[in-house]
C-alpha positions, 0 to 999 in steps of 0.5 A: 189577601190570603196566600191562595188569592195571591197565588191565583193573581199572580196565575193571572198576571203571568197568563196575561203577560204571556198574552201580551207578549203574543200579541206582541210578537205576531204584530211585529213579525207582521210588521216585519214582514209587510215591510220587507215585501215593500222594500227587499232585504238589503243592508240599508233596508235591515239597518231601517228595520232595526232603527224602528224595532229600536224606538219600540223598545220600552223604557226600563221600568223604575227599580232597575239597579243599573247605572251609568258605570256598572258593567258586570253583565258586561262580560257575558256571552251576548246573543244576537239575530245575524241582521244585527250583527250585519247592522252593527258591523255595517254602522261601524264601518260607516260611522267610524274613521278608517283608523278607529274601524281598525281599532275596533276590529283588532279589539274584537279579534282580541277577544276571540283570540282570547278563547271559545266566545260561544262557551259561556263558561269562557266569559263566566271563568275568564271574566274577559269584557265585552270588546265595546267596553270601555274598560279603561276610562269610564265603564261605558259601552262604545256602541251603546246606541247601536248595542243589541237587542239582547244587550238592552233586555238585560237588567237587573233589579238587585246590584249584588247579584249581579257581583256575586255572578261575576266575582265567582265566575258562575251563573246567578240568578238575576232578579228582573221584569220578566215582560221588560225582558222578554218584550225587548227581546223578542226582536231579535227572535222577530228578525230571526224568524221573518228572515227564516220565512224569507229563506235566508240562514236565519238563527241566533249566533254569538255576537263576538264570533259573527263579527269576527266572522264579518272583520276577516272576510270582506264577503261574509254580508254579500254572502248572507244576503245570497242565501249562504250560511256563512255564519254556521261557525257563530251559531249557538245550539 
């Protein structure tokens, strides 16, 4: 194949994807929408969303250089919808004992004690871990099954990259399957729309500096929920 015929496939192949992910996306978002007029926005009803958003993710294609114990991308700014964060906090509370709730809380407020947690030049320079990093015993994700939509599209196909950006605190080109990534996360943009259109406060917002906000005031949910914006300090430009 000669390099014009390969330009032109590869032409081809990104038109497609594109179209894919278009397809996608307008099928969640009505998806989304016909099941929030059935059932309401709530807690409950955004933590069943989610779960089913979850089993839709596809499995990460063959040729993925990511392993049990490899956490570089572990220590990034991590972007996220409000409903998961609402989600996440709200499981957190209910799946963990009062004492491990209060573990997890005084990790994360370390964390944002620790400096600007919408900066991502803070986690480049700082090299500062994700709270839910077990970053002592085994390099594994505390909340893994509950982990965002943002936290699964990101993979890496070239292991050294990934060190190289960490080593040296700065941004790096990481080498991936774009439609992998970009499928998995158009979920938290479905989220983020269909709760825009619902009227709510809906926008992307850090993920460490939302559950601050929801770890020192016991409100901040029930004020979401009635159409506060709450979490105007967390939203990223």
């Amino acid at each position: 194949m000669t390099q014009p015929e390969k330009n032109k496939k590869q032409s081809r192949d990104e038109t497609r994807s594109k179209q894919l992910l278009a397809a996608y996306m307008t099928q969640g978002r009505e998806k989304l929408t016909k099941f929030f007029d059935a059932h309401g926005i709530s807690l409950p009803v955004l933590g069943v969303a989610m779960e089913q958003f979850t089993k839709s993710v596809f499995a990460l294609p063959g040729g993925a250089a990511c392993k049990e114990g490899c956490a570089y991308c572990c220590h990034l700014k991590v972007a996220i919808s409000i409903p998961e964060a609402l989600v996440i906090y709200n499981e957190l509370a209910a799946q963990t004992t009062p004492e491990g709730f209060e573990a997890l809380k005084d990790r994360v407020l370390g964390v944002a004690a620790g400096g600007d947690s919408l900066d991502e030049a803070f986690w480049l320079k700082t090299q500062t871990p994700c709270p839910f990093l077990d970053i002592d015993h085994n390099r594994l994700c505390l909340i893994y099954n509950l982990r965002p939509f943002s936290c699964r599209a990101y993979h890496s196909t070239d292991i050294d990259s990934c060190r190289k950006g960490f080593e040296q605190g700065c941004s790096t080109l990481i080498p991936c399957f774009p439609l992998y990534r970009a499928t998995t996360d158009m979920y938290a943009s479905i989220f983020t729309r269909v709760l825009a259109e619902k009227g709510f406060f809906s926008y992307q917002v850090g993920f460490i500096k939302a559950l601050e906000i929801l770890f020192t005031n016991g409100t901040a949910s029930d004020q979401w929920l009635n159409r506060e914006d709450v979490f105007k300090p967390a939203k990223l430009i």
